[in-house]
C-alpha positions as CSV (number, residue, x, y, z in Angstrom):
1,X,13.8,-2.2,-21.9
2,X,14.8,0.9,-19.7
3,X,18.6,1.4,-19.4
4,X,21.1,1.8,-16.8
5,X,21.0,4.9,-14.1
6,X,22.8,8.3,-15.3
7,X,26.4,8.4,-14.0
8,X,29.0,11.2,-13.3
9,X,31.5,11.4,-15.9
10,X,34.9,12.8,-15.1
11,X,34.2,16.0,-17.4
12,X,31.3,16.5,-14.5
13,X,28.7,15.9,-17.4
14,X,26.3,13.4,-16.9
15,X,25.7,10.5,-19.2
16,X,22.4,9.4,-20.3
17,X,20.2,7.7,-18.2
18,X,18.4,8.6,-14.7
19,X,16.7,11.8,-14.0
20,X,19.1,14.0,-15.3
21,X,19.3,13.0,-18.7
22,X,18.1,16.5,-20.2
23,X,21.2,18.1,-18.1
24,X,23.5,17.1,-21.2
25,X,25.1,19.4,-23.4
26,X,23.1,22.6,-23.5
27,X,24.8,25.5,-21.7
28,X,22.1,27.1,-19.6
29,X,20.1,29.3,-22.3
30,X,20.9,27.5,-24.9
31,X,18.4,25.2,-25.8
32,X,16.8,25.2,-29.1
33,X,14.6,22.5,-28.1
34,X,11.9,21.4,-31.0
35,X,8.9,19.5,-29.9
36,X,7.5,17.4,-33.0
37,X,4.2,17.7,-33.5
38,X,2.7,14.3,-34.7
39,X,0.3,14.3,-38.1
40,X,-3.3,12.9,-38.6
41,X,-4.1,14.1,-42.7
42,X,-7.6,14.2,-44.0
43,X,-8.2,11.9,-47.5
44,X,-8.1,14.5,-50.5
45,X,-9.6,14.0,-53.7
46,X,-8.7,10.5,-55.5
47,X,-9.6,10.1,-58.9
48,X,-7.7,6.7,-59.5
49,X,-5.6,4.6,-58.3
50,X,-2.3,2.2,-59.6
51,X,-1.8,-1.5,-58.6
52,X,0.6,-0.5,-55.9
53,X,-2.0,2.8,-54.5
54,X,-4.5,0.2,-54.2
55,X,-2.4,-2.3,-51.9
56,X,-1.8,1.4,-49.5
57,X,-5.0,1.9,-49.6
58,X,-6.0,-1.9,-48.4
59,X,-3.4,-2.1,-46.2
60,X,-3.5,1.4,-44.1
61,X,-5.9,4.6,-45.4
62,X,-4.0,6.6,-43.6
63,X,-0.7,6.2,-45.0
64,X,-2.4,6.5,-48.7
65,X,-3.4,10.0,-46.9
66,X,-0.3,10.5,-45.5
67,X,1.5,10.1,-49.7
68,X,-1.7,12.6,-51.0
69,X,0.3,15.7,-49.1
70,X,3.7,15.7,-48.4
71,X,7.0,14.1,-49.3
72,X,8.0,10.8,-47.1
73,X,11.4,12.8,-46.9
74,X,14.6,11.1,-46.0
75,X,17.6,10.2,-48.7
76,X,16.7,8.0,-51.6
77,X,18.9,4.8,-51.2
78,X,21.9,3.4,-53.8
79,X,19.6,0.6,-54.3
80,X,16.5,2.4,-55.2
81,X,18.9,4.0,-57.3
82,X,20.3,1.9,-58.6
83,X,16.8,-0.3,-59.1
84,X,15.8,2.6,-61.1
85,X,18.9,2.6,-63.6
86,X,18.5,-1.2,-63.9
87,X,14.6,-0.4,-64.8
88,X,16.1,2.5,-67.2
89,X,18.4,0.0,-69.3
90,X,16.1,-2.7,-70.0
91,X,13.5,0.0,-71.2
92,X,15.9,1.4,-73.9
93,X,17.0,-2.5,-74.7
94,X,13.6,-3.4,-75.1
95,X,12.9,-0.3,-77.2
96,X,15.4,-0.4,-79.3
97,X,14.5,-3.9,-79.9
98,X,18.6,-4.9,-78.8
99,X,17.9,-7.9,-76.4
100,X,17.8,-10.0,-78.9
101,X,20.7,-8.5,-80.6
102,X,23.7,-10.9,-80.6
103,X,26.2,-8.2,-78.9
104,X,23.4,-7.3,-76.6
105,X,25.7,-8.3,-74.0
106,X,28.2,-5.5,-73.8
107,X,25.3,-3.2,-75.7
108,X,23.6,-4.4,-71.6
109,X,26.9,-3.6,-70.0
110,X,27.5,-0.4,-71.6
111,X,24.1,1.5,-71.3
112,X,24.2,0.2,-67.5
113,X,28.0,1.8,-66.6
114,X,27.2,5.0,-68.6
115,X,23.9,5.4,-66.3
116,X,25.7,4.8,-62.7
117,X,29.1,7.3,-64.1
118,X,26.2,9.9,-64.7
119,X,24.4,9.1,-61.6
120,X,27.7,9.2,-59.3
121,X,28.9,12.3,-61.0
122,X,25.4,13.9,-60.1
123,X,25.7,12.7,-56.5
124,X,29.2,13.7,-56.4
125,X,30.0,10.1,-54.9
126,X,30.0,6.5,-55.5
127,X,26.5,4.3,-55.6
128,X,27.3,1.2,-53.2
129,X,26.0,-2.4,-54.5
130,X,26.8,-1.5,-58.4
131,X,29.0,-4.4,-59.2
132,X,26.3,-7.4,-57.7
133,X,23.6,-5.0,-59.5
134,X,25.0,-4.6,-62.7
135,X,25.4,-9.1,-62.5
136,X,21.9,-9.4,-61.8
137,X,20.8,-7.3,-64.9
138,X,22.9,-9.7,-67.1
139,X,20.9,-12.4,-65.8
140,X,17.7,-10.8,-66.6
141,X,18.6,-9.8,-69.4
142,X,19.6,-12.8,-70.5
143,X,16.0,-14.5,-69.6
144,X,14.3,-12.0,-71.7
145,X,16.9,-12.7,-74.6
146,X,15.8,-16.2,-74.2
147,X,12.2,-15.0,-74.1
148,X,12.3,-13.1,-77.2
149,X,13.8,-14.6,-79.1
150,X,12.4,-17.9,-79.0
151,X,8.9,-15.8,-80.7
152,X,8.7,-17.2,-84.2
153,X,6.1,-14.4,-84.9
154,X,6.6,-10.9,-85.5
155,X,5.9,-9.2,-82.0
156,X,5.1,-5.7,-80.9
157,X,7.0,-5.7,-77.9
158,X,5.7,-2.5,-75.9
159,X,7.7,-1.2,-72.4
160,X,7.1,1.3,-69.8
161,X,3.2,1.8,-71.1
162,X,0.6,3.8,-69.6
163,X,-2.8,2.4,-69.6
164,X,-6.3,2.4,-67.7
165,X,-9.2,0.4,-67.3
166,X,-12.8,1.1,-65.5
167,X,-12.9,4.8,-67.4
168,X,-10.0,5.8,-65.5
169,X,-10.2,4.5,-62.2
170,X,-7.7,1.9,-62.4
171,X,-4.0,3.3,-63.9
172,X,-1.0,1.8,-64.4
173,X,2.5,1.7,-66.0
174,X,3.2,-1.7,-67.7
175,X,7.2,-2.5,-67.6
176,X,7.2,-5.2,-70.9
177,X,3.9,-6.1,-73.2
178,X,4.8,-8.7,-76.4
179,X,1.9,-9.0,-78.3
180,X,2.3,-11.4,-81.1
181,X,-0.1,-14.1,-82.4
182,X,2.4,-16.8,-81.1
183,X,2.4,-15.0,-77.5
184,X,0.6,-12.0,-75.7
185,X,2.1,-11.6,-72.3
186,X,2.7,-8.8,-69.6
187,X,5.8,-8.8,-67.7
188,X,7.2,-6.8,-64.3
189,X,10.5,-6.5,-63.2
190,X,11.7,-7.0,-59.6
191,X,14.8,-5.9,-58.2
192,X,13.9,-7.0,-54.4
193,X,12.6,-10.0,-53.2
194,X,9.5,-11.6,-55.2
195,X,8.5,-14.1,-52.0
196,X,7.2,-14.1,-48.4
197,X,10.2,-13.8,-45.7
198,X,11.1,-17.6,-45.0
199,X,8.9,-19.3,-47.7
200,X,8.9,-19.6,-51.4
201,X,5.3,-18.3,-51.4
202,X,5.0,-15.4,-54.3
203,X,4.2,-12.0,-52.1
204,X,0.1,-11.4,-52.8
205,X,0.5,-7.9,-53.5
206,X,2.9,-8.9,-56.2
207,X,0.2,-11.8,-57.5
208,X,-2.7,-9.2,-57.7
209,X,-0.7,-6.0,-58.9
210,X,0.3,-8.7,-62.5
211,X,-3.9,-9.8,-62.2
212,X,-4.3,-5.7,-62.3
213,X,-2.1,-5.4,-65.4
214,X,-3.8,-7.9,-67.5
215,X,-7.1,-6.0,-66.6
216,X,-5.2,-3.0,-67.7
217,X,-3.9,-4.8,-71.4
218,X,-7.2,-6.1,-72.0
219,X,-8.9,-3.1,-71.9
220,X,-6.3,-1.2,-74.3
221,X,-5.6,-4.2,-76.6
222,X,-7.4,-8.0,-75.2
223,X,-6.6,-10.1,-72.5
224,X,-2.9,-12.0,-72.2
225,X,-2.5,-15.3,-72.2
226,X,0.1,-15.1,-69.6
227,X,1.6,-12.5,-66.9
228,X,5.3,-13.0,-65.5
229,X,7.4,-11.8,-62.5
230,X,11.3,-11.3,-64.2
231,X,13.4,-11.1,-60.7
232,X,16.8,-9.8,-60.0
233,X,17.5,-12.5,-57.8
234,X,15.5,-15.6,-59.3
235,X,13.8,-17.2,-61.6
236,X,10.9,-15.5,-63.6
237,X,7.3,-16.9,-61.8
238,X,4.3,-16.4,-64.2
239,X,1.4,-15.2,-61.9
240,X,-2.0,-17.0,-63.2
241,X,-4.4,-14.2,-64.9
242,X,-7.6,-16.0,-65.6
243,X,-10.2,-13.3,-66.4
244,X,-12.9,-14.1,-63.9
245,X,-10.4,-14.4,-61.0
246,X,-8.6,-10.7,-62.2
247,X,-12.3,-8.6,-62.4
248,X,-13.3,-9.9,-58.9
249,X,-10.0,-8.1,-57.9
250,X,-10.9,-5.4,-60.5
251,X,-14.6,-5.4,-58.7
252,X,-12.7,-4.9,-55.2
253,X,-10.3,-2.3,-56.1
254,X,-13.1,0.3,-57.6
255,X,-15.2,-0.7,-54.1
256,X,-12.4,0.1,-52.4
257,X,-12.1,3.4,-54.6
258,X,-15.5,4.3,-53.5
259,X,-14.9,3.8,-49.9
260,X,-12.1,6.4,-49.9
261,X,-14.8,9.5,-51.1
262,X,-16.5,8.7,-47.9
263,X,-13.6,9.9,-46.1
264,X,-12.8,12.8,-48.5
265,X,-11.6,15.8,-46.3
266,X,-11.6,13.5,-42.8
267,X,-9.1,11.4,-41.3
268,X,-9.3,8.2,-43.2
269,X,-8.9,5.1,-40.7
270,X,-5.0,3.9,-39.7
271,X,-4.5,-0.1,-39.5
272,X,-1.2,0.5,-37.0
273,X,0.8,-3.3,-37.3
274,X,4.3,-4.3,-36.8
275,X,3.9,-6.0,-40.3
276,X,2.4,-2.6,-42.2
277,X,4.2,0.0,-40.0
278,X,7.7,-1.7,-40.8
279,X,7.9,-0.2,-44.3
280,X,5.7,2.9,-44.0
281,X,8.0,5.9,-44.8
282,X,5.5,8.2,-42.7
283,X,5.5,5.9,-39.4
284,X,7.7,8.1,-37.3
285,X,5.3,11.2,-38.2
286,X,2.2,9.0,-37.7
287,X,0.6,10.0,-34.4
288,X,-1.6,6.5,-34.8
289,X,1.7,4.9,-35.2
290,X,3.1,6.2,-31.5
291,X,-0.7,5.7,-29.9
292,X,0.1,2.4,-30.9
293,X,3.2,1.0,-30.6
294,X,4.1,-0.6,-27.3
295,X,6.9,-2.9,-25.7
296,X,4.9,-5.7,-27.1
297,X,6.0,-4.8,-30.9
298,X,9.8,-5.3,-30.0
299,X,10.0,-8.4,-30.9
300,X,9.6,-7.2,-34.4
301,X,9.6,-3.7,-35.0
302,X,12.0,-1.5,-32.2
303,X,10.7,1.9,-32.3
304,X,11.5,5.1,-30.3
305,X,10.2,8.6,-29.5
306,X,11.3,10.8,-27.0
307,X,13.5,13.7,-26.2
308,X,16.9,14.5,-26.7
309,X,19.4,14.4,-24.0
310,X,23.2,14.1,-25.5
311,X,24.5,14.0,-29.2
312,X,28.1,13.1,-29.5
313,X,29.4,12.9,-32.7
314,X,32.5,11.3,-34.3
315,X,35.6,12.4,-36.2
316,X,34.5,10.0,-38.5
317,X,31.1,11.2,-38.8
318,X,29.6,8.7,-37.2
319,X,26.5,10.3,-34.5
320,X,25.2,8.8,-31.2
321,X,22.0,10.1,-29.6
322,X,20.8,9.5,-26.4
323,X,17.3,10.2,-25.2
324,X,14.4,9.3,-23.1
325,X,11.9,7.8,-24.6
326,X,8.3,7.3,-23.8
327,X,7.0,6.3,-27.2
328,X,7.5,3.0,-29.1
329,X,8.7,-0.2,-28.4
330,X,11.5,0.8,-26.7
331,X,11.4,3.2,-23.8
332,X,13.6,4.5,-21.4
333,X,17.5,5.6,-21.5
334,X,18.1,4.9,-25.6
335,X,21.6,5.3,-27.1
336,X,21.7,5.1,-30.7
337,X,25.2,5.2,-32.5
338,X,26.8,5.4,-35.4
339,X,24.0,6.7,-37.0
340,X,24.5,7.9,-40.6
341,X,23.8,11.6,-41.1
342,X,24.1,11.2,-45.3
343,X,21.6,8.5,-44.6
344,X,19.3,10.8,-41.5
345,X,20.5,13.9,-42.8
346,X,18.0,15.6,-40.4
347,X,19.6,14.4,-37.7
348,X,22.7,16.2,-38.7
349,X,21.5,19.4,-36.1
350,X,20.4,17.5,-33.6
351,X,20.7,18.8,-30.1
352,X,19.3,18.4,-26.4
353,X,16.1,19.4,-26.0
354,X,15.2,18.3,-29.3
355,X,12.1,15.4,-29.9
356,X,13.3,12.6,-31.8
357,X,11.6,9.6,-33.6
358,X,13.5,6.9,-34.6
359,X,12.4,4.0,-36.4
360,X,13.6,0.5,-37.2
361,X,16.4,0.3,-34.6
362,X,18.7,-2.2,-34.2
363,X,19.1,-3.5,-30.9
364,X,22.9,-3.7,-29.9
365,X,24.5,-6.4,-27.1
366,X,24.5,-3.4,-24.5
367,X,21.7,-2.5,-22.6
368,X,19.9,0.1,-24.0
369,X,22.0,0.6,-26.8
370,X,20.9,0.7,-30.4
371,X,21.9,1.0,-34.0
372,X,19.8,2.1,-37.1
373,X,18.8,-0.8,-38.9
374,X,19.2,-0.2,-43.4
375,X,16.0,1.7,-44.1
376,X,15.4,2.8,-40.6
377,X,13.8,6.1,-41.0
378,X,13.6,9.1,-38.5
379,X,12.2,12.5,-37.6
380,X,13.7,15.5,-35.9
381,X,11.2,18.1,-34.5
């Protein structure tokens, strides 16, 4: 997936591509060239882990080693954000016991525009994807209006609870628990998709995290009779909690917890895959990641790692980097534009010389030419 030879601009420059490529930019002298030096952690202590911990753990030890010592880094996104503020309001609703207030409607719209004025005034700027957001919420809330309300019984309606289960081991933060003698049910809120990518299959990791929370409420209180998804985007889809089915998965997770003090203070084992690498916030630092990734990942993960041989950047503040690289899915002469320096802020100093890992690229109708997908991460030396 190589690009096009280096050619002679008029400025007597060259562009990227061909031998020269590391000729750009830097006056002789001037290099401040940072070589990145890739990470394999060692598993520290782990006490415990949370429905979510648990599916890292499964799905790549390393990464879970990876989270145990540093910071993924990188800028937060508006709808993470935003996510978060939408978590925040039904919280205080359910608290204040308002969603099944008859004004809860504006009482919903209020708490949610007084949370994204304080968060924009913090970030000094506007969050992008409030208005579609903040129409979602009112659908959800409206469900759980319907939900409550229709209990005939008094309820103690619980949110945001910390429990555990297996002394300790297993911990986790419950979003909504009614317990009533009409109903006893756990419920999770989504804000992103709920099913697999081109079915209307429920994601597993979703399925077992709800089995993991009735686990979690029978142990503090008894089990529930039911356990239900609430999505953004959909309609709520209750997640079958039968008790012998939810301690097998109980059974696996503290096995699994075990495992891990085997590995305490080595390397734990890396499961590199298009499928787990896409989302993994530490792939571009993960030296299993690079001695992995090859050309025949492209078709769906593009990944690249190399050096840095021109940086142009706009008046707009758009930056394009060109490099070599010989890591990835994609190698060769690489141009990557317009990328977002709010969104990559290390990428903000880049220069020649530099090493450079991009990934989830976006592959552009030029040759060799690339953008940075939403969520793409990236690492400067």
């Amino acid at each position: 997936m190589g690009g096009r030879a280096g050619s002679r601009a008029r400025t007597g420059r060259w562009r990227p591509g061909g031998r020269e490529l590391l000729r750009l930019v830097a006056a002789p002298g001037t290099y401040r060239c940072r070589r990145m030096t890739l990470e394999q952690p060692v598993a520290q202590e782990l006490r415990f882990v949370s429905p979510s911990s648990y599916e890292t753990l499964v799905a790549c030890p390393l990464r879970l080693a990876f989270s145990q010592g540093a910071s993924a880094g990188g800028r937060v996104s508006d709808a993470a954000r935003i996510g978060r503020i939408c978590h925040s309001v039904l919280e205080s609703l359910a608290k204040d016991r308002r969603l099944t207030d008859p004004e809860w409607r504006p009482e919903v719209g209020n708490r949610f525009d007084q949370l994204m004025r304080s968060e924009e005034a913090r970030l000094g700027r506007q969050l992008r994807g409030g208005r579609l957001a903040r129409a979602k919420l009112m659908k959800v809330a409206a469900r759980l209006n319907q939900l409550l309300s229709g209990l005939t019984a008094p309820a103690e309606t619980l949110t945001e609870v910390e429990l555990e289960a297996a002394e300790g081991r297993l911990r986790g933060r419950l979003d909504l628990i009614v317990r009533s003698e009409m109903a006893h049910f756990v419920a999770d809120y989504k804000t992103g998709r709920i099913t697999e990518a081109g079915r209307d299959d429920l994601i597993q990791r979703y399925r077992r995290q709800l089995m993991l929370y009735a686990c979690l409420e029978a142990e503090a209180y008894d089990w529930p009779r039911s356990a239900t998804i609430v999505p953004f985007g959909g309609e709520p889809v209750e997640v079958d909690v039968r008790p012998e089915d939810c301690r097998r998965l109980l059974e696996a997770v503290l096995s699994a917890l075990e495992e891990w003090q085997d590995w305490q203070g080595k390397s734990p084992p890396a499961r590199p895959g298009a499928d787990t690498c896409a989302s993994c916030p530490y792939a571009p630092r993960c030296s299993s990641f690079w001695g992995t990734s090859d050309l025949v990942w492209a078709d769906d993960l593009l990944a690249a790692r190399g050096v840095i041989g021109h940086v142009s950047r706009s008046p707009l503040g758009g930056t394009t980097i060109g490099l070599r690289s010989q890591q990835g899915s994609v190698r060769g002469d690489v141009n990557v534009r317009n990328i977002d320096v709010a969104e990559h802020p290390s990428l903000a100093s880049a220069s020649a010389g530099d090493t450079v890992a991009l990934v989830g690229l976006r592959a552009d109708r030029n040759e060799g030419a690339y953008t940075m997908k939403a969520g793409a991460r990236s690492r400067l030396g």
